[in-house]
N, CA, C and O atoms as CSV, one atom per row, in Angstrom:
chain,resi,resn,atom,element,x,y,z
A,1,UNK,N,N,0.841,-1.182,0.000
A,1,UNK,CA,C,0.000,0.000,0.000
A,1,UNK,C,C,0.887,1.246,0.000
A,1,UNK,O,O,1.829,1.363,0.783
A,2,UNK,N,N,0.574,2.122,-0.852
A,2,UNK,CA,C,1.333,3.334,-0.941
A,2,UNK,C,C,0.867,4.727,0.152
A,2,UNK,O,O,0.036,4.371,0.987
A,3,UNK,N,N,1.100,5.571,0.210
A,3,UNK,CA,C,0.917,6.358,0.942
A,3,UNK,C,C,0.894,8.275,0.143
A,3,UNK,O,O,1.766,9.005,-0.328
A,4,UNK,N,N,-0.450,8.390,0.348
A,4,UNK,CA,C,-0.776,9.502,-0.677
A,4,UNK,C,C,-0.946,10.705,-0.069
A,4,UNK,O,O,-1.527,10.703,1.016
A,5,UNK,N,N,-0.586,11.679,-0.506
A,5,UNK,CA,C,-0.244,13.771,0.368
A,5,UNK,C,C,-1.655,13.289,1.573
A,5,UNK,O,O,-1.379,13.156,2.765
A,6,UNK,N,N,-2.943,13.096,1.125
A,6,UNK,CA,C,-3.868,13.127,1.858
A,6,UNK,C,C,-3.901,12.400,3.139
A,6,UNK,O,O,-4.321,12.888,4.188
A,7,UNK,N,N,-3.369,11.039,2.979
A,7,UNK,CA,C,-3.491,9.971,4.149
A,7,UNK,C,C,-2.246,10.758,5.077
A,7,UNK,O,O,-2.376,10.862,6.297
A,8,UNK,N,N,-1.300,11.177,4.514
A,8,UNK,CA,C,-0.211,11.756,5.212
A,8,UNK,C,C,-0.548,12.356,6.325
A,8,UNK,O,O,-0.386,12.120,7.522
A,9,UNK,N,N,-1.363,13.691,5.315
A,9,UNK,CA,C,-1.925,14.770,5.797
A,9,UNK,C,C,-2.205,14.528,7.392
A,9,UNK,O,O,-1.667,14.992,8.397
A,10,UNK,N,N,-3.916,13.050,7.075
A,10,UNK,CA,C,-4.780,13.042,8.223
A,10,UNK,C,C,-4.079,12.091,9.203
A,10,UNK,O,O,-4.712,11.887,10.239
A,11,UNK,N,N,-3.049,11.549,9.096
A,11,UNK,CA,C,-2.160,10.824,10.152
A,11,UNK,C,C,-1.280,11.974,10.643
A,11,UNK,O,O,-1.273,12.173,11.857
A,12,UNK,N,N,-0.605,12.685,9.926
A,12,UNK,CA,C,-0.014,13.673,10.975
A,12,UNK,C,C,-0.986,15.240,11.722
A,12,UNK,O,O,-0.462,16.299,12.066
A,13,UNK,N,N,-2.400,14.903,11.780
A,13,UNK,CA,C,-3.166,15.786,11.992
A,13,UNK,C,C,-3.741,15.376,13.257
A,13,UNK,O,O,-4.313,16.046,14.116
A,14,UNK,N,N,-3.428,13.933,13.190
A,14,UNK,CA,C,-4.061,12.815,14.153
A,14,UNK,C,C,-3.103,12.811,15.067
A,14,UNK,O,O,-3.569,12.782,16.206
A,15,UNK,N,N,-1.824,12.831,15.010
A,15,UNK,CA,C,-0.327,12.737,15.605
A,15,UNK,C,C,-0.373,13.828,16.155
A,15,UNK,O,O,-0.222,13.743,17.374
A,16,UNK,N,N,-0.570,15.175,15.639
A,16,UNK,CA,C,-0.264,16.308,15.995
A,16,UNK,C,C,-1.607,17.262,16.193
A,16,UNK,O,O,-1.626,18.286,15.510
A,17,UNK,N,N,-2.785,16.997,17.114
A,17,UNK,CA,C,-3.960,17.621,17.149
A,17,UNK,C,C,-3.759,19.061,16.977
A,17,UNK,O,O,-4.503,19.516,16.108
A,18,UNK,N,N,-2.771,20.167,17.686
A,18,UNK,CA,C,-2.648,20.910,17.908
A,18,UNK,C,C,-2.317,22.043,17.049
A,18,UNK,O,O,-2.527,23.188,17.448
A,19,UNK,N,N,-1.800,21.802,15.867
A,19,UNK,CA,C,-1.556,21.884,14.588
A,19,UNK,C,C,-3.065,22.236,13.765
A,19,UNK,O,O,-4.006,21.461,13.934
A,20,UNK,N,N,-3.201,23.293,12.987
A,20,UNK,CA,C,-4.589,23.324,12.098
A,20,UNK,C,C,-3.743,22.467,10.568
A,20,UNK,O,O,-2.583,22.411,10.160
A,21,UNK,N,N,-4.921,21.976,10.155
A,21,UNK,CA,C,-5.049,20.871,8.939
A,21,UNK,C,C,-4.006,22.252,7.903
A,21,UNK,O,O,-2.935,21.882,7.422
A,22,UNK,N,N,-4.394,23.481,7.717
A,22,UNK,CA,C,-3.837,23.741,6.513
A,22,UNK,C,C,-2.973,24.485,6.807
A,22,UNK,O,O,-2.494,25.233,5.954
A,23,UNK,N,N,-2.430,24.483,8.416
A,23,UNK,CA,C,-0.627,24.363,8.415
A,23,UNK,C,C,0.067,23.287,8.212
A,23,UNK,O,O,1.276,23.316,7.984
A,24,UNK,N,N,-0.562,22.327,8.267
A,24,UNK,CA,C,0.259,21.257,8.124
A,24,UNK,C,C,0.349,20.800,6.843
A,24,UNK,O,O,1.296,20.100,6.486
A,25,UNK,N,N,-0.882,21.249,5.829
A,25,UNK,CA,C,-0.493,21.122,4.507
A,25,UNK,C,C,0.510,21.696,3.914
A,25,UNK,O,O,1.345,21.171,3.177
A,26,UNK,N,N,0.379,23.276,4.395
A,26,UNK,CA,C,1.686,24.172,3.687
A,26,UNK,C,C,2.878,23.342,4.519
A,26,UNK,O,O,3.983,23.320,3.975
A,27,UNK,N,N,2.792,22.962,5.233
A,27,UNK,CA,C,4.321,22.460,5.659
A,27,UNK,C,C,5.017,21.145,4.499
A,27,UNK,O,O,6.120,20.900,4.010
A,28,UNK,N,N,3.581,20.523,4.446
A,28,UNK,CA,C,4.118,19.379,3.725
A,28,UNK,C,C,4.327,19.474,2.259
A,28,UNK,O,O,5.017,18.622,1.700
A,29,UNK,N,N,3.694,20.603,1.488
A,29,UNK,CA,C,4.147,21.186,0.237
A,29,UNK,C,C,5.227,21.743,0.282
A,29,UNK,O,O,6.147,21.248,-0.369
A,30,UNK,N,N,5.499,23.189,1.220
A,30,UNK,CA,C,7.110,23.067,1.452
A,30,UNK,C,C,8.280,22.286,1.134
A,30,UNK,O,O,9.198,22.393,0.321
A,31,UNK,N,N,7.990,21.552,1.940
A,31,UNK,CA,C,9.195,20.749,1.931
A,31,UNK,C,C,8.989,19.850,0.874
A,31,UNK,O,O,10.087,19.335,0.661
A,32,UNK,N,N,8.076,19.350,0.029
A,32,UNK,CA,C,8.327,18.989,-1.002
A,32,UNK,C,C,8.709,19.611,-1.822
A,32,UNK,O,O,9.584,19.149,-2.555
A,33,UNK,N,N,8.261,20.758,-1.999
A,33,UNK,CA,C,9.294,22.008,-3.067
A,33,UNK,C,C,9.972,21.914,-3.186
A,33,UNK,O,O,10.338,21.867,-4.361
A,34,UNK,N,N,10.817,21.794,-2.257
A,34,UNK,CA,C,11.838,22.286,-1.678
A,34,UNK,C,C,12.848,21.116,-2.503
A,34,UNK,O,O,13.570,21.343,-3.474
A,35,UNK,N,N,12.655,19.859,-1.814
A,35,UNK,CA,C,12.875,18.818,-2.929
A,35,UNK,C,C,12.960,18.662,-3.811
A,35,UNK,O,O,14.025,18.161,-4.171
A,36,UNK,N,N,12.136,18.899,-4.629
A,36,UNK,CA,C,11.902,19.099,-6.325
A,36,UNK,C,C,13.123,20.443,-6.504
A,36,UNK,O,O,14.022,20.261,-7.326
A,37,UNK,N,N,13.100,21.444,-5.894
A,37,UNK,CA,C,13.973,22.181,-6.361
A,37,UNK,C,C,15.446,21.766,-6.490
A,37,UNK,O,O,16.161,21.703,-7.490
A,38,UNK,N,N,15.693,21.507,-5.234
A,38,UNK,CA,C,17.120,20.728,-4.930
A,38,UNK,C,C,17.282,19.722,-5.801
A,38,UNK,O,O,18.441,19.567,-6.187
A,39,UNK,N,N,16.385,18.915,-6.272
A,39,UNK,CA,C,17.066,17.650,-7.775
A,39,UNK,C,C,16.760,18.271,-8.408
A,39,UNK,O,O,17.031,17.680,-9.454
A,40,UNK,N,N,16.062,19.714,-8.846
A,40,UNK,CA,C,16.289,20.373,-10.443
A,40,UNK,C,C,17.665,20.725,-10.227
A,40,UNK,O,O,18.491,20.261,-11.013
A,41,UNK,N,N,18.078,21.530,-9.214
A,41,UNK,CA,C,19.430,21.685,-9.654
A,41,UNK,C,C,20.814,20.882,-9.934
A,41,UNK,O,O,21.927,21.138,-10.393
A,42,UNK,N,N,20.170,19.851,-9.438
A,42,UNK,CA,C,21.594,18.916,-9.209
A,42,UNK,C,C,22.112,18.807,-7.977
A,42,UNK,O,O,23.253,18.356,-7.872
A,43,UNK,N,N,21.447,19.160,-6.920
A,43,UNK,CA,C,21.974,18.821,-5.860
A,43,UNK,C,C,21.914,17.412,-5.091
A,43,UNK,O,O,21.331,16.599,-5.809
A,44,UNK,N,N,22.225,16.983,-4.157
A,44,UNK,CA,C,21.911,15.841,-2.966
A,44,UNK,C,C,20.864,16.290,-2.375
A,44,UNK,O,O,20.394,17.407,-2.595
A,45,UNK,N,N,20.402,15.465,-1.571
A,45,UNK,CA,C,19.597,15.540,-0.639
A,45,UNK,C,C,19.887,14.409,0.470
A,45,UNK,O,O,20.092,13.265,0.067
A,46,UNK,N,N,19.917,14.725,2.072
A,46,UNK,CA,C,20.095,13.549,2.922
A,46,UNK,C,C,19.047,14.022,4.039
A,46,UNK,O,O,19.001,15.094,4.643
A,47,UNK,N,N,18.223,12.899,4.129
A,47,UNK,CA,C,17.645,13.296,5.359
A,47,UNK,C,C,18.108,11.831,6.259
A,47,UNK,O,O,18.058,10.620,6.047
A,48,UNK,N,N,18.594,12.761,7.407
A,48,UNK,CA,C,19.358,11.799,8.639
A,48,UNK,C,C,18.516,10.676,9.098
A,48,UNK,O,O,17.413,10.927,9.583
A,49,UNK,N,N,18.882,9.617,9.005
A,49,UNK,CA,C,18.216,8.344,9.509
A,49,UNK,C,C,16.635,7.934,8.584
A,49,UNK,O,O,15.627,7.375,9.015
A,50,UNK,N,N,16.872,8.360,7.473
A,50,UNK,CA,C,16.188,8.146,6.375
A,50,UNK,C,C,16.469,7.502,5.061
A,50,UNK,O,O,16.089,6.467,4.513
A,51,UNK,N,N,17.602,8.888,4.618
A,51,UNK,CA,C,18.436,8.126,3.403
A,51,UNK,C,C,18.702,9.619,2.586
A,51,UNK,O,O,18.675,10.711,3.154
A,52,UNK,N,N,18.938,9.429,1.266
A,52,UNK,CA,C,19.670,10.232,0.162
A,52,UNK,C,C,19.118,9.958,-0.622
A,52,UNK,O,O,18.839,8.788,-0.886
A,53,UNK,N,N,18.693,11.154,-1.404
A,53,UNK,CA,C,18.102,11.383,-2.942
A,53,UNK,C,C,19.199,11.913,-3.590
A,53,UNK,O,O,20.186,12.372,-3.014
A,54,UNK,N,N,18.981,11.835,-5.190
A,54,UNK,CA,C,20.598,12.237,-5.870
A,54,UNK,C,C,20.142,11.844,-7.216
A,54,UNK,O,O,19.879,10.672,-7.487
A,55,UNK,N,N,20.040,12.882,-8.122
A,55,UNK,CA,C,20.341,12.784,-9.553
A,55,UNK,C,C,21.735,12.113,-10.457
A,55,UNK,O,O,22.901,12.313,-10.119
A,56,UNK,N,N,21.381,11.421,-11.468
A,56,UNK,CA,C,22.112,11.106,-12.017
A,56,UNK,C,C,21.710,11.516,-13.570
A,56,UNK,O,O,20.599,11.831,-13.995
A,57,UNK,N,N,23.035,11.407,-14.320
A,57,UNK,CA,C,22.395,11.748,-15.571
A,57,UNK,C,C,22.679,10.349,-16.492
A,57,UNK,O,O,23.683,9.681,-16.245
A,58,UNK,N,N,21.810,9.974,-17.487
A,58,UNK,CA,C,21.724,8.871,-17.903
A,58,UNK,C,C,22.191,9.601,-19.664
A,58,UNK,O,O,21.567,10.567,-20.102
A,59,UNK,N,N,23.395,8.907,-20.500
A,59,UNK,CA,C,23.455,9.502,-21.864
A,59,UNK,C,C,22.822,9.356,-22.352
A,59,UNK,O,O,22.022,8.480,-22.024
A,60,UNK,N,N,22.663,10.022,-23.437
A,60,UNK,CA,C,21.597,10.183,-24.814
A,60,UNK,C,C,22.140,8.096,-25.240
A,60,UNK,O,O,23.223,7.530,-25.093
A,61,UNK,N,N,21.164,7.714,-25.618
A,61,UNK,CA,C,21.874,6.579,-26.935
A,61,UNK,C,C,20.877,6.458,-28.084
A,61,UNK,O,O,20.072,7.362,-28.312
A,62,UNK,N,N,20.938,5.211,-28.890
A,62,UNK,CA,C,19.987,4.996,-29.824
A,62,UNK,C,C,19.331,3.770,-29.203
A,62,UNK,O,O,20.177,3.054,-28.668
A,63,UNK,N,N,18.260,3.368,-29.121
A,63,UNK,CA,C,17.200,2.628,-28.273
A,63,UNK,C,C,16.717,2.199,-29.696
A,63,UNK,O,O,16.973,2.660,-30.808
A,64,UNK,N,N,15.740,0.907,-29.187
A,64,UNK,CA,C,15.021,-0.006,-30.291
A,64,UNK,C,C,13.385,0.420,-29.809
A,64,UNK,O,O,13.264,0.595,-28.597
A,65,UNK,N,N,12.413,0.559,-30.456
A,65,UNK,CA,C,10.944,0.083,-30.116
A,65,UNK,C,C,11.053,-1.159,-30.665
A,65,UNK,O,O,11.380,-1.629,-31.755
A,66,UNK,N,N,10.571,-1.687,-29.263
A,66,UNK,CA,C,10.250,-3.126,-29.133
A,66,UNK,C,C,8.995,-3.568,-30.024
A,66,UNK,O,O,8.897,-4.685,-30.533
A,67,UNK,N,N,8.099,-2.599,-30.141
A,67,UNK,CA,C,6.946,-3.086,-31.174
A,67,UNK,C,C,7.494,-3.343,-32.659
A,67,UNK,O,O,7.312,-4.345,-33.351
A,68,UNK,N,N,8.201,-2.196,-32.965
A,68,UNK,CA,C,8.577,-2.132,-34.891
A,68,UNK,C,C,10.137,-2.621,-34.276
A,68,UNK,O,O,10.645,-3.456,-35.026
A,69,UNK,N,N,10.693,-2.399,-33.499
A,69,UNK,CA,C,12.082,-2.855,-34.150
A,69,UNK,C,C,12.720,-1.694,-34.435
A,69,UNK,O,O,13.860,-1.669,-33.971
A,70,UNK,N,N,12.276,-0.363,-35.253
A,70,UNK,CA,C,12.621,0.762,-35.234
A,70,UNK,C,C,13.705,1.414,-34.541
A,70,UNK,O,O,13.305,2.040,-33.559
A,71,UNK,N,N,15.046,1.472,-34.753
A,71,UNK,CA,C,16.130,2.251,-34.234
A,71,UNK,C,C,15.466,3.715,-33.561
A,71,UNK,O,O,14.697,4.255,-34.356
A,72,UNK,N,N,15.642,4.537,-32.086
A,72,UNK,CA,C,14.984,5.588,-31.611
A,72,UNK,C,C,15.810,6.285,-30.948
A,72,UNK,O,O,16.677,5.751,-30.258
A,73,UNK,N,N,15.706,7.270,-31.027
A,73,UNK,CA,C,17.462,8.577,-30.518
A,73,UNK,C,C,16.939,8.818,-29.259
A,73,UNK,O,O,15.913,9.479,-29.095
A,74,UNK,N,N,17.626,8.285,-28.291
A,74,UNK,CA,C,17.030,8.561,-26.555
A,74,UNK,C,C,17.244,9.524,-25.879
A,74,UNK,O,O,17.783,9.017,-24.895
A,75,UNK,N,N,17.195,10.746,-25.680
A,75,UNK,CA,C,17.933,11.979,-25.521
A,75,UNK,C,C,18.623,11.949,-23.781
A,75,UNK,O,O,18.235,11.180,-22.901
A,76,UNK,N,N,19.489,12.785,-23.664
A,76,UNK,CA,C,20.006,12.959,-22.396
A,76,UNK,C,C,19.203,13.237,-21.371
A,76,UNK,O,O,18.586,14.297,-21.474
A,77,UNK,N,N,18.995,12.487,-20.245
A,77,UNK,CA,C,17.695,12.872,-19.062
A,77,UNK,C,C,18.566,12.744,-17.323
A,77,UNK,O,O,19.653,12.248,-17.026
A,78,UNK,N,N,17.815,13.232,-16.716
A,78,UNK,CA,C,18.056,12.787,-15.299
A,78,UNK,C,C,17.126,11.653,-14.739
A,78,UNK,O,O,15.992,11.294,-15.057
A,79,UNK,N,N,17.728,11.361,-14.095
A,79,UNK,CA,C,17.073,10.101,-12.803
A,79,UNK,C,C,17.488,10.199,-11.568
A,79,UNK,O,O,18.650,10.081,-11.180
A,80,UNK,N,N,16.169,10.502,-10.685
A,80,UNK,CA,C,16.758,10.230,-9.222
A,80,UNK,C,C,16.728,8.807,-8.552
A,80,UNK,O,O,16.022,7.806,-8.674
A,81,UNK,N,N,17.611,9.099,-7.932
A,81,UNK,CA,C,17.878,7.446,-7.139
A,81,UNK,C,C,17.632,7.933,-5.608
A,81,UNK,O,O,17.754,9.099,-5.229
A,82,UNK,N,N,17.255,6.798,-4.777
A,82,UNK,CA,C,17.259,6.964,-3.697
A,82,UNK,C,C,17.974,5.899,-2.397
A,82,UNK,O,O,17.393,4.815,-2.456
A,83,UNK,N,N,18.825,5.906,-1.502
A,83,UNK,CA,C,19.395,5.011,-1.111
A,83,UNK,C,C,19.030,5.484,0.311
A,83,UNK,O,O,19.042,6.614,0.799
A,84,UNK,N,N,18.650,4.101,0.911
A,84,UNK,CA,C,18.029,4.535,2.394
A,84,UNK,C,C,19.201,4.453,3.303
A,84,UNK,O,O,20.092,3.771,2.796
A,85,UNK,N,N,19.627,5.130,5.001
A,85,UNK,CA,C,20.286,5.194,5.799
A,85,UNK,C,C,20.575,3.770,6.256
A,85,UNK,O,O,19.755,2.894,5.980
A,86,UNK,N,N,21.729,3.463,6.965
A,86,UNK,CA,C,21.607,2.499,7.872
A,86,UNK,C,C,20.955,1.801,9.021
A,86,UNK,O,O,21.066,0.653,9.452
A,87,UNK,N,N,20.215,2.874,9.402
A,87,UNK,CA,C,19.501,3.427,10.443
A,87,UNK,C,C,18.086,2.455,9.865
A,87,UNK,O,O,17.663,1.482,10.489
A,88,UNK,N,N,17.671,2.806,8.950
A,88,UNK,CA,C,16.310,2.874,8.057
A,88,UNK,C,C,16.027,1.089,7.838
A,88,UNK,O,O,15.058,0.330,7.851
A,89,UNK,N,N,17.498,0.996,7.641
A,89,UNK,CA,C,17.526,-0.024,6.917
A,89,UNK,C,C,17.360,-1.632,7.773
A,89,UNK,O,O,17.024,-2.755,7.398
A,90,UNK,N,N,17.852,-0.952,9.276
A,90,UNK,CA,C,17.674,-2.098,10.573
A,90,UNK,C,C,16.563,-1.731,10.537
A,90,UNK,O,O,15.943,-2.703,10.105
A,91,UNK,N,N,15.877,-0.935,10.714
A,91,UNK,CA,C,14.323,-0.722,10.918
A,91,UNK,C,C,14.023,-2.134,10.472
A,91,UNK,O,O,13.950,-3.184,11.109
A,92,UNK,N,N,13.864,-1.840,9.131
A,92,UNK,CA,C,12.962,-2.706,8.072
A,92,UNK,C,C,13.114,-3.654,8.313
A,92,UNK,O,O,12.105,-4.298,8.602
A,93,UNK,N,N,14.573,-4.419,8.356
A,93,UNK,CA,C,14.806,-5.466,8.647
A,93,UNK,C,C,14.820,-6.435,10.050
A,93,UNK,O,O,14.775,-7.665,10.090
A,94,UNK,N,N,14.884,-5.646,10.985
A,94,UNK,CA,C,15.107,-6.570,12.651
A,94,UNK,C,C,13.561,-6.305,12.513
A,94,UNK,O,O,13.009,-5.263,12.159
A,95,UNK,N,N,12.897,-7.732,12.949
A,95,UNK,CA,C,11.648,-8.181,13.523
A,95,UNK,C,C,11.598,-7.728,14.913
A,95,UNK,O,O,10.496,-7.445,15.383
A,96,UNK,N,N,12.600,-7.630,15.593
A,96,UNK,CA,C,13.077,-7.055,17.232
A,96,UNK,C,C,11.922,-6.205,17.943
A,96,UNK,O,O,11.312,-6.458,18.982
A,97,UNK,N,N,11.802,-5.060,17.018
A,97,UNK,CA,C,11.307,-3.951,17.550
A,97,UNK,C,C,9.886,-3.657,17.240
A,97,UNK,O,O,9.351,-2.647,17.695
């Protein structure tokens, strides 16, 4: 199950009564901005005991369509990757806790 701006929203509204609903929205657009801005430019991103976001750039090549077979000019793009903390990563994994 994925987790969508809205469910976010009403779990941290639920977490945090004290808080009105559409501060906590602008907070959570914020900082997604904020995000999006930082991989337009090319920067990193680390959030502590979470993990790292990080653009890469992938070259242009010539690609096939798989339907025709057709040779296709793939142009130069970015991709973000994301690699979770160490921290994050015992989470997930130790049944422990």
């Amino acid at each position: 199950m994925a987790i969508v701006k809205s469910k976010l929203l009403k779990q941290l509204s639920k977490n945090y009564p004290n808080f009105l609903k559409k501060d906590l929205e602008k907070f959570i657009n914020i900082i997604l901005s904020e995000i999006k801005k930082t991989l337009k430019r090319g920067e990193r991103i680390e959030l502590r005991g979470f993990g790292v976001f990080y653009t890469n750039i992938q070259k242009s090549r010539i690609s096939r369509n798989p339907k025709t077979g057709e040779k296709v000019n793939t142009p130069e793009k970015k991709t973000i990757h994301f690699k979770m903390a160490k921290e994050m990563f015992k989470k997930l994994n130790n049944d422990d806790e």
